[in-house]
C-alpha positions in Angstrom: 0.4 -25.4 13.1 1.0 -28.6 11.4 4.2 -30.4 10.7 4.4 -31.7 6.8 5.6 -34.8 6.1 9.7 -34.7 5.3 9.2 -35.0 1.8 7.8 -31.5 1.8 10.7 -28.5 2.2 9.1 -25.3 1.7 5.5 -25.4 3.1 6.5 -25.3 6.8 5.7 -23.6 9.9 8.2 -21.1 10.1 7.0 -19.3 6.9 4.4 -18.2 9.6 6.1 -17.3 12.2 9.0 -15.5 9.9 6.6 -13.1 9.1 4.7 -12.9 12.3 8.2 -12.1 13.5 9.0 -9.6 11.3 5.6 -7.7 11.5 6.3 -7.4 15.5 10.2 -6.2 15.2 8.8 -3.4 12.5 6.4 -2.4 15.1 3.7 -3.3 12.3 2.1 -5.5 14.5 1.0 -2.9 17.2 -0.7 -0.7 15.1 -3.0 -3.9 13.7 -6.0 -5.0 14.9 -6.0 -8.6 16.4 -8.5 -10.5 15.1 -9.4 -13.6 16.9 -9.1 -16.6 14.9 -12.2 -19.3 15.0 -12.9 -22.8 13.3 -14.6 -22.5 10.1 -18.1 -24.9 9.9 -18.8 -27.6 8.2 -21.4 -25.3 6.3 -19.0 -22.2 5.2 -16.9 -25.4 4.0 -19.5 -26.7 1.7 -19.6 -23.4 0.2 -16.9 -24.1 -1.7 -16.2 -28.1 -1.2 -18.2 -31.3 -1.5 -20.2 -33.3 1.4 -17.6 -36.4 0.2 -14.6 -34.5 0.3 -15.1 -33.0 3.6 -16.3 -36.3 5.0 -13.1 -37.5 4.2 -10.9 -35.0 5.6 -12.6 -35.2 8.8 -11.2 -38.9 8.7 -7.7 -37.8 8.8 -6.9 -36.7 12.7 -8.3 -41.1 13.0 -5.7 -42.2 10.2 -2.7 -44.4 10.5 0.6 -43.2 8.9 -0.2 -45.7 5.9 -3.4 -44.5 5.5 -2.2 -40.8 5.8 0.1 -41.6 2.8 -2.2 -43.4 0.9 -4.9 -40.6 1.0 -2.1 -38.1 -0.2 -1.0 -40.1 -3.0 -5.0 -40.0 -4.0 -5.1 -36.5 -4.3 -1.4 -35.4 -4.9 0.8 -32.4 -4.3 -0.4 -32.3 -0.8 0.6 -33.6 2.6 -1.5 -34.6 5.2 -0.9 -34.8 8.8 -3.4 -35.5 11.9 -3.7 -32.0 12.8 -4.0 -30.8 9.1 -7.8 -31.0 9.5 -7.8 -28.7 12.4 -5.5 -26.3 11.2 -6.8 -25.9 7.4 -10.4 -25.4 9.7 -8.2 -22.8 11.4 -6.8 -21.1 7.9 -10.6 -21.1 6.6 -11.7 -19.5 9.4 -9.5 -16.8 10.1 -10.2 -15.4 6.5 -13.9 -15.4 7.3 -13.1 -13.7 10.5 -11.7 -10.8 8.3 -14.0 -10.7 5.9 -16.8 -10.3 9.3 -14.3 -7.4 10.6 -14.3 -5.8 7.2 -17.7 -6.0 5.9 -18.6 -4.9 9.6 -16.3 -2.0 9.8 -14.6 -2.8 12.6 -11.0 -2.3 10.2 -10.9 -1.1 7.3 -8.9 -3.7 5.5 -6.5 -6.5 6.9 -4.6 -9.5 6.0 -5.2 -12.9 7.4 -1.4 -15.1 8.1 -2.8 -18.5 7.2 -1.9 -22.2 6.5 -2.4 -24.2 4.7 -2.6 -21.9 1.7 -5.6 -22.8 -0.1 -6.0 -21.4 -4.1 -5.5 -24.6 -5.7 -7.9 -26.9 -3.0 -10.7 -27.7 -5.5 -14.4 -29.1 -5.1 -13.6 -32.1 -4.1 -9.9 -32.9 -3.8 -6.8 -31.2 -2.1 -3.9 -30.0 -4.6 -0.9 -27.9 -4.1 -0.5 -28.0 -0.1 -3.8 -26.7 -0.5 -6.8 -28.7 1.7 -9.9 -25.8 1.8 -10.2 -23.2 -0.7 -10.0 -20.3 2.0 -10.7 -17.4 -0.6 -13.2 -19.1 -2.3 -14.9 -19.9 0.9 -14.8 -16.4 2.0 -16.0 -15.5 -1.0 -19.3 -16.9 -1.2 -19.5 -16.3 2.6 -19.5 -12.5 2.1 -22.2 -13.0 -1.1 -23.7 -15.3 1.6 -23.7 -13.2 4.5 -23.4 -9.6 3.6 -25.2 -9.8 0.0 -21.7 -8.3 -1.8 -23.1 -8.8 -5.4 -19.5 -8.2 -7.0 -15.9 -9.6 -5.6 -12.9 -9.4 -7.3 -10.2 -12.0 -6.4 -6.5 -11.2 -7.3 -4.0 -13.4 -7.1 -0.8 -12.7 -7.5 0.8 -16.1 -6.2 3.5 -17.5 -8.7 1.2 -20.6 -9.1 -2.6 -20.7 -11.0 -5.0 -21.1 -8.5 -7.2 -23.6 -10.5 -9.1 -24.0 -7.3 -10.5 -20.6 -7.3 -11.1 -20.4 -11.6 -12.9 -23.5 -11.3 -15.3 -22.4 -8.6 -16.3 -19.4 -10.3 -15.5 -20.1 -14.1 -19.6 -19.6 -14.9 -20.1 -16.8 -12.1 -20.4 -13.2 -13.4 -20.3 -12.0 -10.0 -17.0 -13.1 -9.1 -13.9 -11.9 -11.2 -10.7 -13.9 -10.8 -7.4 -12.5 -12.3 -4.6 -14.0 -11.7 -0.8 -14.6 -13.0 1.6 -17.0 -12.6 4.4 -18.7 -14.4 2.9 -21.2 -16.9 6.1 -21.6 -19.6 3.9 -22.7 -22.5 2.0 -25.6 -19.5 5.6 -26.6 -18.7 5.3 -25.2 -15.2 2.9 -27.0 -12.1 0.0 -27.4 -12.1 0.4 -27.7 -16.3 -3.1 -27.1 -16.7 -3.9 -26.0 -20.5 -6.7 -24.0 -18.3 -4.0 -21.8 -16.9 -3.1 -19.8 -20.5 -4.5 -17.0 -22.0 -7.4 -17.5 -23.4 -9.2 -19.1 -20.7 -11.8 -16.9 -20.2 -14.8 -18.2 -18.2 -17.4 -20.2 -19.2 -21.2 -19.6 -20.5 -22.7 -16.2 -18.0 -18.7 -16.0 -16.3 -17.4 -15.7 -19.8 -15.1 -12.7 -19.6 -14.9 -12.8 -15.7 -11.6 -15.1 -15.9 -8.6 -13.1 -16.6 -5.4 -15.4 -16.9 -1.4 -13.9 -17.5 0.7 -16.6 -18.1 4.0 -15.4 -17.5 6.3 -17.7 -19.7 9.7 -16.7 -18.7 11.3 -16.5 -15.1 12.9 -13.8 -14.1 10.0 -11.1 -14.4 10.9 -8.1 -12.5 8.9 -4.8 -11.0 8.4 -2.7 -14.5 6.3 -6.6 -16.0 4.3 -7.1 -12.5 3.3 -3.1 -13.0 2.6 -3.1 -16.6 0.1 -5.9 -15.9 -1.9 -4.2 -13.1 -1.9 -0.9 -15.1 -2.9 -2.2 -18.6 -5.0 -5.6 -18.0 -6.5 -5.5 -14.3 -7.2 -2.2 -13.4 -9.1 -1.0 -16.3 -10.9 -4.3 -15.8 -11.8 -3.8 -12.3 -13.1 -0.3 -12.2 -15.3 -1.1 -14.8 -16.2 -4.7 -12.8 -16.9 -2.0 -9.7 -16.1 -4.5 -7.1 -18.0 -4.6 -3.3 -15.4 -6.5 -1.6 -11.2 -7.1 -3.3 -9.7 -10.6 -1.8 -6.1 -10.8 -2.4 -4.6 -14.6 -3.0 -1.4 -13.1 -1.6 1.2 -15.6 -2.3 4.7 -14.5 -2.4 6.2 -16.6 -4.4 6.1 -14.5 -6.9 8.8 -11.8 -5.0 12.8 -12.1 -5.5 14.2 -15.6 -4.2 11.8 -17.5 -4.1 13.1 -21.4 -5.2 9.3 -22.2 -6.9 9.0 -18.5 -8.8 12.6 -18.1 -9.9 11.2 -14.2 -10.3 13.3 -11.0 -10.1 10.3 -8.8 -8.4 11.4 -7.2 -5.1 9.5 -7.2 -2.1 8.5 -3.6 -2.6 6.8 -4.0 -5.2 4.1 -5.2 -3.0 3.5 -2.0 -1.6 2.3 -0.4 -5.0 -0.1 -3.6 -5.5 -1.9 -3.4 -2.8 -1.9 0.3 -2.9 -3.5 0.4 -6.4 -6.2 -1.9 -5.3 -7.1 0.1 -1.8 -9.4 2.4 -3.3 -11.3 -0.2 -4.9 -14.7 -1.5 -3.5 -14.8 1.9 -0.8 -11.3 0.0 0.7 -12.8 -3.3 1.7 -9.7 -5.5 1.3 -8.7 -8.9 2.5 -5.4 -10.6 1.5 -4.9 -14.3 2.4 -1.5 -15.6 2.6 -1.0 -18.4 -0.1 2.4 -18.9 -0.8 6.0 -18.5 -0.2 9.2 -20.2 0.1 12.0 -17.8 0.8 12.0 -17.2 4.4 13.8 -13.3 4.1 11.6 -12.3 0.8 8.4 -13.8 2.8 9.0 -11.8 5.3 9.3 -8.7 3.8 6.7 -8.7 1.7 4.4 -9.5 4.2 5.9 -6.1 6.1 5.7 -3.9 2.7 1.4 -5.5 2.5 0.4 -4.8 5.6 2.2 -1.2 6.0 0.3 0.0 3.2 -2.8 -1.5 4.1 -1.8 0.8 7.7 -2.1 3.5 4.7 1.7 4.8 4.9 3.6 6.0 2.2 4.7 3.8 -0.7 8.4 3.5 -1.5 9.7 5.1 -4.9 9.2 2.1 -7.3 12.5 0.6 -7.4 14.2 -0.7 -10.4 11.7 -0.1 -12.8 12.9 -1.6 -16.5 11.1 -2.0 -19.4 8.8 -5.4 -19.3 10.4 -7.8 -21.3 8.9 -8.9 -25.1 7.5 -12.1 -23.1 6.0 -9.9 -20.6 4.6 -7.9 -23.1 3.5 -10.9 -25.1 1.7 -12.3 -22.8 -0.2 -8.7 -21.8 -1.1 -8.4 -25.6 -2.6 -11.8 -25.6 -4.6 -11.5 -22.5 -5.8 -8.0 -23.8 -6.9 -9.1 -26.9 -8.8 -12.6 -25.5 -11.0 -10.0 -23.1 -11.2 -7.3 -25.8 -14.7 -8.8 -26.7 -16.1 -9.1 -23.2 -14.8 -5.3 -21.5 -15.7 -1.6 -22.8 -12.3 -0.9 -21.5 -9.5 0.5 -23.4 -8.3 -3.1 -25.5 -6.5 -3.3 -28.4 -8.0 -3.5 -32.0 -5.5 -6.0 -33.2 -6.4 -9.9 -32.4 -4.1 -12.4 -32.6 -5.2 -16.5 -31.9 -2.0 -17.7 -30.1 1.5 -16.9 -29.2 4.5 -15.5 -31.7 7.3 -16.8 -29.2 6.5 -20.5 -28.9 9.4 -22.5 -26.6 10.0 -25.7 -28.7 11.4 -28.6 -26.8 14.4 -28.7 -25.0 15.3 -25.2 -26.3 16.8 -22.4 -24.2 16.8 -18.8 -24.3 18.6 -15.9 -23.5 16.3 -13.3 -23.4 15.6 -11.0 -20.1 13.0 -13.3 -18.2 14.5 -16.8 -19.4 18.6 -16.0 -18.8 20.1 -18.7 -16.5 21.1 -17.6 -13.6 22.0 -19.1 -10.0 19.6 -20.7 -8.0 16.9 -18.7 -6.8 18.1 -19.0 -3.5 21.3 -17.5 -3.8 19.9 -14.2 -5.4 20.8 -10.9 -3.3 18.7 -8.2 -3.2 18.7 -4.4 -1.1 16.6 -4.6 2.2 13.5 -2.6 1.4 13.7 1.1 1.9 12.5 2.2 5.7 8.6 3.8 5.5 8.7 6.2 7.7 5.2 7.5 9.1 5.0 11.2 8.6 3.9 13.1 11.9 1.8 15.3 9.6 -0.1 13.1 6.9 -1.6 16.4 5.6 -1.3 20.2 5.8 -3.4 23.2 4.7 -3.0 26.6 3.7 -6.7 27.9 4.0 -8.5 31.2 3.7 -9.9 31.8 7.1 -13.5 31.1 6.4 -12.8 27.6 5.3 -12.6 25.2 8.6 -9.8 23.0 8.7 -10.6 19.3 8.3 -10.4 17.1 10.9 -6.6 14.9 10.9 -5.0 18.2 8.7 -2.6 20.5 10.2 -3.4 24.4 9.5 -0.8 26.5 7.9 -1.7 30.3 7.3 -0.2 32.4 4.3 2.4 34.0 5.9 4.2 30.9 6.8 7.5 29.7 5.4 6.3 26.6 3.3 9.6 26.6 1.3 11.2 23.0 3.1 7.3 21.5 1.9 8.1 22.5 -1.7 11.5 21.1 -2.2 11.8 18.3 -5.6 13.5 17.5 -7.7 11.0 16.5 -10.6 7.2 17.2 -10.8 4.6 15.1 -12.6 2.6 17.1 -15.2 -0.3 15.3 -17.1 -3.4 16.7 -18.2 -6.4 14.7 -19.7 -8.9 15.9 -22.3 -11.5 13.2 -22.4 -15.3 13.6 -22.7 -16.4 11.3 -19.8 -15.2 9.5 -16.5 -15.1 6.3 -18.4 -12.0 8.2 -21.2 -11.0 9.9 -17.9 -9.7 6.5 -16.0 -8.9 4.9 -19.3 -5.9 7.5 -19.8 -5.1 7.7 -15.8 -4.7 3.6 -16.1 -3.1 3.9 -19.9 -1.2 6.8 -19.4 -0.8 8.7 -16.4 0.0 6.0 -14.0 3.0 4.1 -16.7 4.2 7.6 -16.9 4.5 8.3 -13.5 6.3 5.2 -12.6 8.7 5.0 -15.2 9.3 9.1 -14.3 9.7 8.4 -10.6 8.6 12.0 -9.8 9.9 14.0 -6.2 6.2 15.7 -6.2 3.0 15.3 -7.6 0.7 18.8 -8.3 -2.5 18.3 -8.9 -4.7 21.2 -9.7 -8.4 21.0 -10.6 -10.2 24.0 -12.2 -13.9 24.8 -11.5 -14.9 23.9 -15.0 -13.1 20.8 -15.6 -15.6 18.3 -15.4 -13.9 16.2 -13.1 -16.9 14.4 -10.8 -16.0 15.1 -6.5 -15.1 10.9 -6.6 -12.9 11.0 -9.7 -11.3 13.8 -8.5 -10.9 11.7 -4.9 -10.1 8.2 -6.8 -7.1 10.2 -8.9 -5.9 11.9 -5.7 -5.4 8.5 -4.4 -3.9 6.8 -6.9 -1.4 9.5 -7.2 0.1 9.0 -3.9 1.5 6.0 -5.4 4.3 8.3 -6.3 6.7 10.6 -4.7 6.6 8.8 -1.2 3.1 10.5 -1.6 4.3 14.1 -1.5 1.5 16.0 -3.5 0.6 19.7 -3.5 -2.7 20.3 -4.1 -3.9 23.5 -5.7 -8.0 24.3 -5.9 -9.5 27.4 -7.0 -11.6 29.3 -4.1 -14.6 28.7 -5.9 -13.7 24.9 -5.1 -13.9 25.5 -1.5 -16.5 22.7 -0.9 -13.9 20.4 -2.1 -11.2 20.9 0.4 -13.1 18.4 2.9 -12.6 15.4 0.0 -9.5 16.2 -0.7 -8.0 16.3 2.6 -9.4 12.8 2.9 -8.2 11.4 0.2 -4.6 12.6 1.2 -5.5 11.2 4.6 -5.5 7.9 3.1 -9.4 7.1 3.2 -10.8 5.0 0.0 -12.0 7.0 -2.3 -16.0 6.7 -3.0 -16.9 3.7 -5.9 -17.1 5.2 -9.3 -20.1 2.9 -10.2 -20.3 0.6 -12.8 -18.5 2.2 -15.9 -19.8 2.6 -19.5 -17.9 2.1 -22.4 -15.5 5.2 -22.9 -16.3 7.4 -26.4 -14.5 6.6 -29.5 -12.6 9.3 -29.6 -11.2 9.3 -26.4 -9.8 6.0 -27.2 -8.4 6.7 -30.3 -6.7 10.1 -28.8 -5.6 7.6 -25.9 -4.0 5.4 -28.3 -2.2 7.8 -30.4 -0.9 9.2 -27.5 0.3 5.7 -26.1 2.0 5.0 -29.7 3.8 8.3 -29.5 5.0 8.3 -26.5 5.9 4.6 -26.1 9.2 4.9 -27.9 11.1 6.6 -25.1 8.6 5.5 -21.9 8.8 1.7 -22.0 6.0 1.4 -19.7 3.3 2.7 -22.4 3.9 -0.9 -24.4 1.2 -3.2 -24.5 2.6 -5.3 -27.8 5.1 -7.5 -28.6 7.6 -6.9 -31.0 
C-alpha cells in the first residue's frame, strides 16, 4: 500500500484493510477463494494506456518530492507517491488475476480489493486517484486472452468514470453504463460528457449509457428503478460474455463525496440482478469509497451474494424521486433509437428541472441535511446461510438432484409454507423478448415495492416458457423473500426438476442469446399495464412529472 500525500483525506489505506477486516470477522473471508495477486505488465498496461504515459510513471519510484508534486499538478486530482507505481501495477493486476480465475473456472465470480481505484485513469494521464485504468485493462485482456466478444461494464461508483467511456466510446463490443452525481456538470469531474445524452460515438453509438443523478440524497427505491428500467433490459438484449463491476461505494449512505441516502444493502440486490448475466462470470473492482463503516459493509453485502446467499428484504424502498425519474426518462428516451428494448415513445431534447445558479431546492434528493458523515443508518440485516438451500417433494421415479434435500408426501411441510404475502404475476406475451420485457417492467418493480414473504412460481406444460427463461426467472426471483420460493411443476414437467433445483441452488442461469426486438403488441399491453398500475406502485414510473 501506498501512503497519499496529506492533502488527500479519503483515499487511504485503511479503506482496504476496513473491509478486509470486516470480510474476515463475518467469516466471509473463509469461504473465498484467495487469489494470488501478481504485477500487471507493461503490455496488459498498454492495453488501455499510452507508451508516454507509462514511461512516465515508471519515473516516479526515481522522483524527488518536488518532482512528485510537480508531476501531480500536471495531471491533477491525483497523488503520487514512490511506491504508487508499484502498487497501481499491483491494483491492475489483481483484477486480471480474477478475470484468469473466472474465465478459467476456477470461481465462479469474485471481487478484487484494489488501490488505487482506477475508472477515471485515462489514455494518457492519471485523474481522480486513479493511475491505471484497472477495468479497462481487464477488459481488453479478457477480449485479448479469452476472445469474450461482449463485456458489459457497470459502474455504480458515485463519480463518472470518464476513463472507462473514453476507452470504449467507438466500441460496440464493450457496453459501459454507469451513474453518478452530475448536478447539471456542477459535480467532479464536470465533464458535459457525463449527462444524458452521451451515447457513444460512430460503431459504439448506443453502447454508452449515462444516468446523471442531479440531486443528492438518492435512496434504494431510485438506484432500483434504474437497474430495472434502463440497464437490465439493455443488457439481456447486449447478451454479455463476461459483467465487470466498477464497484465504488461512494454511492452507499455516508459517504462525504456521494452525499447519497442508499444503504449498504442495497448492494446485495445489485449484484444479485447481474449474477445471472454472461452464465455468472462476474468481476467487481473496488473503485471508491470514503466512509470507513458504509465501505465496509458494502463490501460484506457484495461478496456474500456473490457466495450466492440469500438477499435481504429490500429495505426502505420509497418512490424514486421526480429527479430520479427525470433523469431515467431522459436516458430512456436518448437510447430509445439504438435498443429493441421496451423505451418510451415520447422524446424529449433536454431536461424540465434545470438548477439555475445559486438556487436551492427542497425537494427529496436535494433537501439539506447534515453532513454526510454524521448520517446514521441500521447495521445491515444478518444473512444467514440456510443448512438446506433446496428441498423436494418428488414422485419416486424422479431422482433427487444432487445439493437438494428429499422430502416425501407424507411429510409435515407446514413450517416450509408459512408467509405472510405471496407474489402472483402472470405474463401473456408472444415471445422471450415481451417475456423479459414485462419480468424487467413489471414483475421485478412489483415485487420490490410488494416485499413479498414467498414467491410461487408455477409453470404449466403449455406455457411456452423456454427451459433457460424459465431458469433466468427462477433466479431473478430469489431476489425476493429472503429467496423463499415454492415451486410447483406439473408431472409432465418432470425433465425440468434438474434445472430448477439448480437454479434455486444458486447456479447462473444459461444466456438467453442475443434478443430480438419484442412484438408490438406485447409492448403496448406492457405499457398499458405499467400506466395502470403506476398510480398506486411507485416503482412502475419511468416519467417525470
Amino acid at each position: 500500500m501506498f501512503s497519499c500525500s496529506p492533502a488527500c483525506k479519503i483515499e487511504v489505506p485503511e479503506r482496504l484493510t476496513v473491509s478486509h477486516e470486516a470480510l474476515v470477522r463475518t467469516g466471509l473471508a473463509d469461504r473465498c477463494v484467495s487469489v494470488p495477486v501478481r504485477e500487471a505488465t507493461d503490455a496488459e498496461i498498454l492495453l488501455a494506456h499510452s507508451e508516454e504515459y507509462l514511461e512516465a510513471v515508471k519515473k516516479t519510484p526515481y522522483m524527488s518530492l518536488e518532482d512528485l508534486m510537480e508531476l501531480t499538478r500536471q495531471y491533477g486530482d491525483v497523488y503520487f507517491h514512490p511506491n504508487i507505481y508499484h502498487c497501481a501495477k499491483l491494483a491492475a493486476g489483481a483484477a486480471l488475476q480474477l478475470v484468469d480465475s473466472v474465465m478459467t473456472g476456477k470461481v465462479r465470480n469474485g471481487m478484487a480489493l484494489v488501490r488505487p481505484p482506477g475508472h477515471h485513469s485515462m489514455r494518457s494521464a492519471a485523474n481522480g486517484f486513479c493511475v491505471f485504468n484497472n477495468v479497462a485493462i481487464a477488459a481488453r485482456y479478457a477480449k485479448q486472452k479469452y476472445g469474450v466478444r461482449r463485456v458489459l461494464i457497470v459502474d455504480w461508483d458515485i463519480h463518472h468514470g470518464q476513463g472507462v467511456q473514453y476507452c470504449f466510446e467507438d466500441d460496440p463490443s464493450v457496453l459501459y453504463f454507469s451513474w453518478h452525481r452530475y448536478e447539471h456538470q456542477k459535480f467532479w469531474p464536470h465533464l458535459r460528457n457525463s449527462d444524458y445524452d452521451i451515447v457513444g460515438k460512430e460503431k459504439g453509438a448506443g453502447f454508452n449509457i449515462n444516468v446523471p443523478w442531479n440531486k443528492v440524497g438518492m435512496e434504494n427505491g431510485d438506484y432500483l428503478s434504474v437497474f430495472c428500467h434502463v440497464l437490465l433490459p439493455v443488457a439481456y438484449e447486449f447478451c454479455p460474455d463476461l459483467v465487470l463491476v466498477c464497484a465504488g461505494f461512494d454511492s452507499a449512505i455516508g459517504d462525504p463525496e456521494g452525499e447519497m441516502c442508499a444503504t449498504p444493502d442495497v448492494f446485495a440486490h445489485l449484484t444479485h440482478l447481474l449474477m445471472n448475466l454472461a452464465g455468472g462470470k462476474l468481476c467487481a473492482v473496488l473503485e471508491g469509497g470514503y466512509n470507513l463503516t458504509s465501505l465496509a459493509q458494502s463490501v460484506c453485502q457484495t461478496v456474500q451474494t456473490l457466495l450466492g446467499d440469500p438477499v435481504p428484504r429490500p429495505a426502505s424502498l420509497n418512490s424514486p424521486c421526480i429527479s430520479a425519474l427525470e433523469s431515467l426518462q431522459c436516458v430512456r428516451s436518448a437510447h430509445k433509437a439504438y435498443w429493441s428494448s421496451d423505451l418510451p415513445t415520447s422524446t424529449i431534447s433536454t431536461k424540465r428541472i434545470k438548477l439555475r445558479e445559486g438556487e436551492e431546492t427542497t425537494e427529496k434528493g436535494g433537501e439539506e441535511e447534515k453532513d454526510a458523515e454524521e448520517k446514521v443508518w441500521p447495521e445491515p440485516p444478518k444473512r444467514v446461510t440456510p443448512p438446506v438451500c433446496a428441498a423436494l417433494v418428488l414422485p419416486d421415479d424422479v431422482a433427487c438432484p444432487e445439493g437438494c434435500e428429499r422430502f416425501s408426501f407424507s411429510e409435515d411441510l407446514d413450517p416450509l409454507l408459512l408467509f405472510w404475502g405471496v407474489l402472483f404475476f402472470k405474463c401473456g406475451c408472444s415471445d422471450t423478448s415481451g417475456f423479459v420485457q414485462a419480468v424487467f417492467g413489471l414483475l421485478l418493480p412489483l415485487g420490490y415495492e410488494y416485499d413479498p414473504s414467498l414467491v410461487v412460481l408455477v409453470r404449466m406444460p403449455d406455457s411456452g416458457v423456454s427451459d433457460s427463461l424459465w431458469q433466468q426467472l427462477t433466479g431473478l426471483l430469489q431476489s425476493f423473500a429472503l429467496g423463499h420460493t415454492l415451486v410447483l411443476l406439473q408431472e409432465e414437467e418432470k425433465a425440468l426438476v434438474g434445472l430448477t433445483a439448480s437454479s434455486l441452488l444458486g447456479n447462473p442461469a444459461p444466456s438467453l442469446k442475443q434478443l430480438q426486438a419484442p412484438l408490438t403488441e406485447d409492448v403496448e399491453a406492457i405499457e398499458r399495464l405499467r400506466h395502470r398500475l403506476q398510480a398506486d406502485w411507485k416503482l412502475l414510473q419511468t416519467t417525470g412529472e
